[in-house]
C-alpha positions as a Markdown table, in Angstrom:
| # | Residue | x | y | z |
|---|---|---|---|---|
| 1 | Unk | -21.9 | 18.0 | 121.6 |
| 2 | Unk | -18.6 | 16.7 | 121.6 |
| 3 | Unk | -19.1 | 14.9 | 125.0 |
| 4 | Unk | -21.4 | 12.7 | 123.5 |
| 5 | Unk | -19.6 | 12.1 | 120.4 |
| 6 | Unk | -17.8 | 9.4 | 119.1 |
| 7 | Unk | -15.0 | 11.2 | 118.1 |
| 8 | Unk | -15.0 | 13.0 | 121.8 |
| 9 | Unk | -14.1 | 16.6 | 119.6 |
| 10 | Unk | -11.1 | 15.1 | 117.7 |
| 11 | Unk | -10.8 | 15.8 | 113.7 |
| 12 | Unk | -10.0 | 12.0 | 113.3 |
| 13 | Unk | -9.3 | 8.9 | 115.6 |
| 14 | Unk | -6.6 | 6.2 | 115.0 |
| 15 | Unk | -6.8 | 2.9 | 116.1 |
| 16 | Unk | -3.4 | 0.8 | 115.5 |
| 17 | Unk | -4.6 | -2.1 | 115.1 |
| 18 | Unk | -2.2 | -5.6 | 115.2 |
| 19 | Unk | -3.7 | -9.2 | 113.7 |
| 20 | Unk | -1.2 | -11.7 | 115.6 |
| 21 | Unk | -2.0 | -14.2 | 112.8 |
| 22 | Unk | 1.3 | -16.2 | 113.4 |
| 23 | Unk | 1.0 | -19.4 | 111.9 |
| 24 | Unk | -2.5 | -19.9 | 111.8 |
| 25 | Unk | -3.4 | -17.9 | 108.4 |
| 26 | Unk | -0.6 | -20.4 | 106.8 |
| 27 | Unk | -2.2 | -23.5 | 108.5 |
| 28 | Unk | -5.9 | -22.6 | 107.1 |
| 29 | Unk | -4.2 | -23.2 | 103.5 |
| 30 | Unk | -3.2 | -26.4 | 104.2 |
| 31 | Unk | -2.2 | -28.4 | 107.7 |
| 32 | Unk | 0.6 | -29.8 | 105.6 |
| 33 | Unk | 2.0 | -27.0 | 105.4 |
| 34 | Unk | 3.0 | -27.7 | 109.4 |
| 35 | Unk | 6.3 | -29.3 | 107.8 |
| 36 | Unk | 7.5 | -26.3 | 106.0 |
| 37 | Unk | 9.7 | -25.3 | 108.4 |
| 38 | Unk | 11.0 | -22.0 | 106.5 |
| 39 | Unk | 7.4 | -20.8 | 106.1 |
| 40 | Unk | 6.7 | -21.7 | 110.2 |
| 41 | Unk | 9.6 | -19.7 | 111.0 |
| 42 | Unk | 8.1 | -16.9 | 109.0 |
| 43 | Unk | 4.8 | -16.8 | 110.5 |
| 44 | Unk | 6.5 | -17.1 | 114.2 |
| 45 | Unk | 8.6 | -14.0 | 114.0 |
| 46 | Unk | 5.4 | -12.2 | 114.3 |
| 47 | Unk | 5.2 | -13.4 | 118.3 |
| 48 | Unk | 8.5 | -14.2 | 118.5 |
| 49 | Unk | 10.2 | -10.6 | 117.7 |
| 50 | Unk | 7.0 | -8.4 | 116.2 |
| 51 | Unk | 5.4 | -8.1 | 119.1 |
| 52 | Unk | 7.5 | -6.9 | 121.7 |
| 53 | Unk | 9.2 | -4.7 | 119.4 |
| 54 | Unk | 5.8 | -3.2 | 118.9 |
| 55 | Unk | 5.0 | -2.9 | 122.9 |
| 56 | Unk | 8.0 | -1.0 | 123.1 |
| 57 | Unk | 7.3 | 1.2 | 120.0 |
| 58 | Unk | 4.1 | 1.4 | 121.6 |
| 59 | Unk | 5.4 | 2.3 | 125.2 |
| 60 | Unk | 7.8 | 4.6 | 124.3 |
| 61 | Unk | 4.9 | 7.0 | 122.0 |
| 62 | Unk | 2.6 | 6.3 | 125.0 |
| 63 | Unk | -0.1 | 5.4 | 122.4 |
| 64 | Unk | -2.5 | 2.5 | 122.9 |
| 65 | Unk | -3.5 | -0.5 | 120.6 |
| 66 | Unk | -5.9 | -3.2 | 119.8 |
| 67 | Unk | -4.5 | -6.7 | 119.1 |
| 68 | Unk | -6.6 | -9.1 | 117.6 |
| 69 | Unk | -5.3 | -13.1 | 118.4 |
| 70 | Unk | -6.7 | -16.1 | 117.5 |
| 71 | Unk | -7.3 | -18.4 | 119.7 |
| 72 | Unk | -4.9 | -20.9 | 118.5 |
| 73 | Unk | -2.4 | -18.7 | 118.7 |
| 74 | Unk | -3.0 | -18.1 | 122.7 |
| 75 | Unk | -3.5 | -21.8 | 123.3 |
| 76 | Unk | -0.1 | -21.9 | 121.7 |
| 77 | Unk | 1.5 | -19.5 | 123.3 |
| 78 | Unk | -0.2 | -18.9 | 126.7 |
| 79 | Unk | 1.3 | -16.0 | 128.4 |
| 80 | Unk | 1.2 | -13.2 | 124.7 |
| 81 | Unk | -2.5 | -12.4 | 125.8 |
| 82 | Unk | -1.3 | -11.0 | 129.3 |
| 83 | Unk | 1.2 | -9.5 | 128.3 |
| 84 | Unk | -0.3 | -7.5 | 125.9 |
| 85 | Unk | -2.7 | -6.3 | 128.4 |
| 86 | Unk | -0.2 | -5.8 | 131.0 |
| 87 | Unk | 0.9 | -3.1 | 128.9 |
| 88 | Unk | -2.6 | -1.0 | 129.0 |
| 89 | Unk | -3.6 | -2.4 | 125.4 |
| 90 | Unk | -6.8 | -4.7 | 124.3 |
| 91 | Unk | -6.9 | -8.2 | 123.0 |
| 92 | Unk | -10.0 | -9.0 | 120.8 |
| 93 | Unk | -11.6 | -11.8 | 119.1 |
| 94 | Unk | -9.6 | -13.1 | 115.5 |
| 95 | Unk | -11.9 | -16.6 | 115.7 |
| 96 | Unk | -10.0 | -19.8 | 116.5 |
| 97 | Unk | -8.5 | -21.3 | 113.7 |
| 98 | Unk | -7.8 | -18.0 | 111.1 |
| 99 | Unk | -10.4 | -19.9 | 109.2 |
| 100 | Unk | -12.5 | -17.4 | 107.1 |
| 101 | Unk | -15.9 | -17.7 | 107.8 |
| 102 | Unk | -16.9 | -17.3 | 104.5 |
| 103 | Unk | -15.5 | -21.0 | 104.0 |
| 104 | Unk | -17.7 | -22.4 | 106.5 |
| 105 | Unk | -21.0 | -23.6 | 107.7 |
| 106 | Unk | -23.3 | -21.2 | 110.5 |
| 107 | Unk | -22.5 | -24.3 | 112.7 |
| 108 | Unk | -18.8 | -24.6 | 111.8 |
| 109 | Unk | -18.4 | -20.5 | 112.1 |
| 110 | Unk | -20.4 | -20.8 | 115.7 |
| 111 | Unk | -18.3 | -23.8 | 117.0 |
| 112 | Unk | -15.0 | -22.0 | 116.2 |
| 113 | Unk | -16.1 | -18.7 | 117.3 |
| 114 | Unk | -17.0 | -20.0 | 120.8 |
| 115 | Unk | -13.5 | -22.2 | 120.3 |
| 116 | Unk | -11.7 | -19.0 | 120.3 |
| 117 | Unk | -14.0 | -17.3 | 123.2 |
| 118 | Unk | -13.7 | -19.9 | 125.6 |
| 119 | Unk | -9.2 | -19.6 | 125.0 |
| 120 | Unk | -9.9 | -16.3 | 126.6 |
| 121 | Unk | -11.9 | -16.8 | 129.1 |
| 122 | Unk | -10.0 | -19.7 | 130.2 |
| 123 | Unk | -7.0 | -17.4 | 130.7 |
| 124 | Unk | -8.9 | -14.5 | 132.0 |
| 125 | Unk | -8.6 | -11.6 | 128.9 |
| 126 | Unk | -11.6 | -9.7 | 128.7 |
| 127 | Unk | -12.6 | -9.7 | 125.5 |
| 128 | Unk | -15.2 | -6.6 | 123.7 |
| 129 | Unk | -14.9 | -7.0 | 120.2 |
| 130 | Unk | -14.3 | -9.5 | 117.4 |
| 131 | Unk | -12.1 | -9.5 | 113.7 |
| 132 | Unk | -12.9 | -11.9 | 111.1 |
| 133 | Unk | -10.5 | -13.6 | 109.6 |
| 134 | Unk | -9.7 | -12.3 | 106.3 |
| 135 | Unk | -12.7 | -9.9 | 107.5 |
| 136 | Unk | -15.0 | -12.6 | 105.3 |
| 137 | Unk | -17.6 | -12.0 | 107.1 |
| 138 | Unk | -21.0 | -13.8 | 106.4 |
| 139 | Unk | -24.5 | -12.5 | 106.9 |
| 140 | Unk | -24.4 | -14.7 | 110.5 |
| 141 | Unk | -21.2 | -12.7 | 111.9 |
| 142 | Unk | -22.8 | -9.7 | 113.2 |
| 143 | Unk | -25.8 | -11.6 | 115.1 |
| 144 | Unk | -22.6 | -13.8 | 116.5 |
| 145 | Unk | -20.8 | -11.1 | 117.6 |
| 146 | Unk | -23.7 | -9.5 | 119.6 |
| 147 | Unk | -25.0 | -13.0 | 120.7 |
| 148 | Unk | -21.9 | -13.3 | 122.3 |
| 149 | Unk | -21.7 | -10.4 | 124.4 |
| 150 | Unk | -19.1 | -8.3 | 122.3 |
| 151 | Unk | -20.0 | -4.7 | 121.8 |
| 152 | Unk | -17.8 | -4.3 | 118.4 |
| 153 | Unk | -17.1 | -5.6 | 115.3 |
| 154 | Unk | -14.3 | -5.0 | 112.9 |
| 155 | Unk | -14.3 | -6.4 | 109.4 |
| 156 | Unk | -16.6 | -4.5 | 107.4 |
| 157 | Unk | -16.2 | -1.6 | 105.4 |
| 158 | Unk | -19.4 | 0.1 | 104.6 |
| 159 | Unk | -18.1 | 3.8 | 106.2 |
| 160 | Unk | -14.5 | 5.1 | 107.1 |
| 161 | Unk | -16.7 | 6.1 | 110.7 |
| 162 | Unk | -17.9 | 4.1 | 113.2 |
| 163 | Unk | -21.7 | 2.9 | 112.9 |
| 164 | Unk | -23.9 | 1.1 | 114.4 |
| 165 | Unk | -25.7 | -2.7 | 113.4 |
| 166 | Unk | -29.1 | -3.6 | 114.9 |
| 167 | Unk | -29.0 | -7.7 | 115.0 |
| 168 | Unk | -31.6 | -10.2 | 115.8 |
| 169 | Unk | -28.7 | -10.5 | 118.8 |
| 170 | Unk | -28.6 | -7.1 | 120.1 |
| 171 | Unk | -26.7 | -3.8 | 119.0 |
| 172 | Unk | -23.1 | -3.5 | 117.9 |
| 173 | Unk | -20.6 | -1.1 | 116.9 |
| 174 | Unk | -19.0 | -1.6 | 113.4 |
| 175 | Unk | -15.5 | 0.0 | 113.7 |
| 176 | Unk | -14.7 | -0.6 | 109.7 |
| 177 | Unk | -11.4 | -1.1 | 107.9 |
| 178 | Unk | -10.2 | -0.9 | 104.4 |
| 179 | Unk | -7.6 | -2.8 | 102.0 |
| 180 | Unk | -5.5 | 0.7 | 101.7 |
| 181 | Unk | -5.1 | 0.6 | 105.5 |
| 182 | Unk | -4.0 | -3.0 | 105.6 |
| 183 | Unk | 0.0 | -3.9 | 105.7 |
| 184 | Unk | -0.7 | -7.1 | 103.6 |
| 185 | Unk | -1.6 | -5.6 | 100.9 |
| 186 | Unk | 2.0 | -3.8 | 101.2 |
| 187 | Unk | 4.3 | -6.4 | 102.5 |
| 188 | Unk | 2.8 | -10.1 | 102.2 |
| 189 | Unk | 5.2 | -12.5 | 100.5 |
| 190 | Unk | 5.5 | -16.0 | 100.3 |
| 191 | Unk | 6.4 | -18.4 | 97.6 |
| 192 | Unk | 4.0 | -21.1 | 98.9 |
| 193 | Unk | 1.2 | -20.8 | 100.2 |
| 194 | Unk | 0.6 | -17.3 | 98.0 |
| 195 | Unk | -0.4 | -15.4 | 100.5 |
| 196 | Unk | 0.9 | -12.4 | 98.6 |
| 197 | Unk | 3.4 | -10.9 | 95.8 |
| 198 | Unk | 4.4 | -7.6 | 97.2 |
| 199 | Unk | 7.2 | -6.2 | 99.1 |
| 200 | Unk | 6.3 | -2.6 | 98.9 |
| 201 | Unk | 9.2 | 0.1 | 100.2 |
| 202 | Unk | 8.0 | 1.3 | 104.0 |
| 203 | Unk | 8.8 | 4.5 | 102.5 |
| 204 | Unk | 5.9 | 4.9 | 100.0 |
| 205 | Unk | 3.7 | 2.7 | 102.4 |
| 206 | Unk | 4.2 | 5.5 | 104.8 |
| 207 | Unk | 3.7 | 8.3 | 102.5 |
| 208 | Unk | 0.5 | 6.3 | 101.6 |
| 209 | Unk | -0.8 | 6.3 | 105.6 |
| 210 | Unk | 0.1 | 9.9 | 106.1 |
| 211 | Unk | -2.1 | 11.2 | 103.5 |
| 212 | Unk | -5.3 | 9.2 | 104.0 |
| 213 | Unk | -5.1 | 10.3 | 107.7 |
| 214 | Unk | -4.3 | 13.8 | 107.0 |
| 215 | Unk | -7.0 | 13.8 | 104.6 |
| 216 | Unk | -9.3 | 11.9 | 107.4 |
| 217 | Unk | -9.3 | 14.9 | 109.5 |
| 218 | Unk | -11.5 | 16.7 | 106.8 |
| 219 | Unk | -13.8 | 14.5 | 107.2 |
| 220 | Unk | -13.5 | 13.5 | 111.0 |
| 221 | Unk | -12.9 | 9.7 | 109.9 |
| 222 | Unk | -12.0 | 6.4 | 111.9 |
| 223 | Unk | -8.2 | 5.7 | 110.8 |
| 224 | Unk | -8.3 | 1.7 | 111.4 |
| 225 | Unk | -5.2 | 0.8 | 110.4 |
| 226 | Unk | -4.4 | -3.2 | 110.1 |
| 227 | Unk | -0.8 | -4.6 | 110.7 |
| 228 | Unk | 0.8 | -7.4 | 111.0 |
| 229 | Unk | 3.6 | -8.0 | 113.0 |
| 230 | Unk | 5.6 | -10.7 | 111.4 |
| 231 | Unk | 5.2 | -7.9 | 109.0 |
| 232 | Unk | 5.3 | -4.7 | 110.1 |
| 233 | Unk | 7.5 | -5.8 | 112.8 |
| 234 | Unk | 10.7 | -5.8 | 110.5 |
| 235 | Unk | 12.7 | -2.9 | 111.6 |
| 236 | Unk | 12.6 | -0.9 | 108.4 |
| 237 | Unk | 8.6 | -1.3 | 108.5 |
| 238 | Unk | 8.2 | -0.6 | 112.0 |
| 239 | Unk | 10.4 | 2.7 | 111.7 |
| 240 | Unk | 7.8 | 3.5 | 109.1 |
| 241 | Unk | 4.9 | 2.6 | 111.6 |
| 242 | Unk | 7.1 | 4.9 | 114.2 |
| 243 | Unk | 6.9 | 8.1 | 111.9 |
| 244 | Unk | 3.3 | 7.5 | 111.0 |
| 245 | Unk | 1.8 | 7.7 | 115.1 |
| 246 | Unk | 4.8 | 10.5 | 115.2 |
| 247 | Unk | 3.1 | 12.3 | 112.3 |
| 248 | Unk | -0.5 | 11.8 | 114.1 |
| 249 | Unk | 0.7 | 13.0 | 117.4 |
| 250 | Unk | 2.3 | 15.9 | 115.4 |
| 251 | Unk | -0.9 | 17.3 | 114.0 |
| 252 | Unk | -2.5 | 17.5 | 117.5 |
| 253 | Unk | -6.1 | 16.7 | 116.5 |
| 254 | Unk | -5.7 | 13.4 | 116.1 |
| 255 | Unk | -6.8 | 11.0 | 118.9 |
| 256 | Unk | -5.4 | 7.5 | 119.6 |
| 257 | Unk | -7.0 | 4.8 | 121.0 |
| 258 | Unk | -8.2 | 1.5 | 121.7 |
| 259 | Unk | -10.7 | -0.1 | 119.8 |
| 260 | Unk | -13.4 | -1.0 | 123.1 |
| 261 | Unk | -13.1 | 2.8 | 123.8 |
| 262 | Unk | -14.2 | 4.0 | 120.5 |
| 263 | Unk | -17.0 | 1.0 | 120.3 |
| 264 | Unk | -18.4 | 2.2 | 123.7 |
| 265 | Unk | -18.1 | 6.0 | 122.9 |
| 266 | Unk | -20.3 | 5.4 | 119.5 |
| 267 | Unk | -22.8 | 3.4 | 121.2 |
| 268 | Unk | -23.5 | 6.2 | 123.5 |
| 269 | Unk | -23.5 | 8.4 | 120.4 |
| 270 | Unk | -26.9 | 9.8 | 119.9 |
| 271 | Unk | -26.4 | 10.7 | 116.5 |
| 272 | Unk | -25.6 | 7.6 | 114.9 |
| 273 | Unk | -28.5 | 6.0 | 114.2 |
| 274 | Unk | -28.6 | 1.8 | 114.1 |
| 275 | Unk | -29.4 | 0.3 | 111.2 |
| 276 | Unk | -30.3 | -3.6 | 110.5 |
| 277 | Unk | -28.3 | -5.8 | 107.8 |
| 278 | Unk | -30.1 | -5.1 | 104.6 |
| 279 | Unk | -29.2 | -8.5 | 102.7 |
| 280 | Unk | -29.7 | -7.8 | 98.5 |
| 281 | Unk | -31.2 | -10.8 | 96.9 |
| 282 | Unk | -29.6 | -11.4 | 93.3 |
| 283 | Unk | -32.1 | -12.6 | 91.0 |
| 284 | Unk | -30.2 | -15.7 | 89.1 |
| 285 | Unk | -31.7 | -14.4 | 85.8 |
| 286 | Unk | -29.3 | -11.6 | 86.2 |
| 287 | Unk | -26.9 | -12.6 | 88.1 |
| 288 | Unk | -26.1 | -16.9 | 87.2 |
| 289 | Unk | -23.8 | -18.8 | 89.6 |
């Protein structure tokens, strides 16, 4: 049974997950915002230092990870994508431009989707699955993300397991997330834009991600957790991060991995049956504009 199973016999999988957002979450605000030179340096420690701090974290625990890049971001900086998998980890799809699609047309959301495909393809990353930005997904999403070739998607959050979407595109993976498993919601902080209002202590972040994957193992869960690494890359945050996949290991039922891996092992899941989008219509008697 377990062969065949997503989970591959493990009480709970983790996939560290990093959103390499640099400056393009910032730059979706407002392109003024280009000026701010405080706020650019901000954004750009998260390539600059975050991430090969985190490689090395990474390297050093032998754990692998999934990085999700715009494709601004790689046209900006065109050798972070190799690297990354140079070091055995998987870059995905986070659009082009960091612009949610929730703000945008199907044709707008299409034309910056295949933007950010054609960033990768142009430097050679292989590329299986896709993040929204701001996973504001639409109803058009999933059908993209299939029509595309990509096996996964990660920006819903209708399980804390894998399942499975039948589109008008093909069949994809889901591989959900969650806002409590999400650094921004921790650590975001910036007078202008307001990205965020928080700076949570690493120590009760931690305490936080230790107990919903202790208490994933009950339930044999997919631990998708979501950083950031011009956030979590700040030594104190990243020591927390450290203890976390220390804690994981330490259990010895947890299993790490990359985000393709899991997407491939539940699509040759048997049990997990594939399900279309079931779109609820609001009737504007009851539900006004």
């Amino acid at each position: 049974m377990t062969e065949t199973s997503w989970h591959g016999g493990a009480a709970a999988v983790a996939t560290l997950t990093f959103d390499v957002d640099a400056e393009s979450p910032i730059l979706a605000h407002g392109r003024g915002y280009a000026d701010h030179l405080s706020t650019m340096s901000h954004q750009a420690y998260g390539p600059k230092v975050g991430v090969p701090r985190i490689l090395g974290l990474l390297d050093e625990l032998a754990v692998p990870a999934t990085f999700f890049v715009p494709g601004w971001v790689a046209e900006q900086r065109p050798g972070l994508a190799a690297t990354i998998v140079e070091r055995g980890h998987e870059v995905a799809h986070h659009s082009y431009s960091h612009r949610p699609p929730t703000t945008m047309t199907a044709a707008e959301q299409r034309a910056d989707f295949e933007r950010g495909m054609a960033v990768f393809a142009s430097q050679g990353i292989e590329i299986s699955g896709h993040r929204a930005a701001g996973w504001e997904s639409t109803w058009d999403t999933p059908a993209l993300v299939a029509g595309h070739g990509l096996s996964y998607d990660s920006s819903l959050m209708a399980d804390d397991r894998p399942y499975l979407i039948e589109t008008g595109a093909g069949r994809i993976a889901e591989l959900p997330v969650h806002w409590s498993l999400d650094d921004w919601e921790q650590y975001a902080f910036l007078p202008s834009p307001q990205i965020g209002s928080v700076i949570t202590s690493p120590v009760r972040v931690l305490e936080m991600w230790r107990a919903e994957l202790d208490a994933m193992r009950r339930y044999r869960c997919l631990f998708n957790l979501c950083l950031h690494p011009f956030l979590s890359g700040r030594p104190g945050r990243l020591e927390a991060v450290r203890a976390l996949i220390e804690f994981g290991l330490g259990l010895g039922d947890v299993r790490f991995a990359r985000c393709r891996d899991v997407a491939a092992a539940a699509l040759a899941d048997p049990a997990l049956p594939a399900e279309p989008l079931r779109r609820l219509e609001a009737d504007p008697a009851v539900y006004p504009d």
